[in-house]
N, C-alpha and C positions, 0 to 999 in steps of 0.2 A: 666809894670803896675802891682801892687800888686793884691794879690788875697784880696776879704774880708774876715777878723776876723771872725770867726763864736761866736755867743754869748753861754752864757753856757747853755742856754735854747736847742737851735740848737745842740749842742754837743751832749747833752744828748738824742736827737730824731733821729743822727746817729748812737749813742753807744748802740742803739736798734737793730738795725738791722747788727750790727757788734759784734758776740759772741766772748767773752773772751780779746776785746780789753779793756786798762784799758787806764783814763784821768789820768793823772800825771801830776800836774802844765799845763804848755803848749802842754803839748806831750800828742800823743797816745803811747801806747805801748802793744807788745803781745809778750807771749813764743811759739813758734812751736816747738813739738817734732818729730821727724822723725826717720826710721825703724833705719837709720845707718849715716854716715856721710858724703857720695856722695849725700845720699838723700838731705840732709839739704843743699849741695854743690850745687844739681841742683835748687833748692830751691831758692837760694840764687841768680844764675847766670839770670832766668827768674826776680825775683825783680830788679836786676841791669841793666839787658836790659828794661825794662817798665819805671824805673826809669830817665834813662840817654836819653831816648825818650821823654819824657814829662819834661824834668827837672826838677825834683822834687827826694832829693835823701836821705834815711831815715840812721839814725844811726844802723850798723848792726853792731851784735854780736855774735858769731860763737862759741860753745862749744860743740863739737862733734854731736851729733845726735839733739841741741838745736841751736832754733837761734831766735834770739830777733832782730825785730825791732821796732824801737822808731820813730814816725814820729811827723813833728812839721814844718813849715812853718817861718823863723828868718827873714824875711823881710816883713813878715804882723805882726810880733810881736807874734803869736799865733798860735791855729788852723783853718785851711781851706779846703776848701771842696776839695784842692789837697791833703792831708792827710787823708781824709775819703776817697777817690778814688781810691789813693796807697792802702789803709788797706785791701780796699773790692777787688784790684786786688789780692794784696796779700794771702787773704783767697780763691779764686779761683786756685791760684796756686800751695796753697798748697794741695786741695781737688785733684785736678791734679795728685798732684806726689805720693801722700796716705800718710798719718801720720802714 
């Protein structure tokens, strides 16, 4: 079963409570900085375990002590509220490991 489209009204009342995510067409998207590049490694391996558990798996982008992901839902067409759920896991894991 598909998740539902969030409308861009809804978008915008999660992108409240989600600092530094940006809407891009379909996608959210955020940069993380980290002290060094294990950081952003461990960083990265906590998103792909939370990810590969809920099925939901965002575009990730790896530049040493940066890392960008892009999340976006291609089977509802859009965003959904598994894309704000990944975001805000996200920002917790990152507060986790220290930027």
């Amino acid at each position: 079963m598909r998740a539902p489209k969030l409308s861009e009204e809804e978008i915008y009342q999660h992108l409240a409570k989600l600092p530094g995510w940006i809407h891009e067409g379909d996608a959210l998207s955020k940069t993380y900085h980290f002290k060094d590049f294990s950081h952003a490694l461990g960083f990265v391996n906590q998103v792909a375990e939370t990810s590969e558990a809920v099925n939901h798996h965002p575009d990730i982008l790896i530049r040493y002590n940066k890392v960008t992901l892009r999340l976006t839902t291609h089977d509802s067409g859009g965003l959904t509220l598994n894309d704000v759920d990944l975001a805000a896991a996200s920002d917790d894991f990152a507060d986790g490991i220290g930027l």
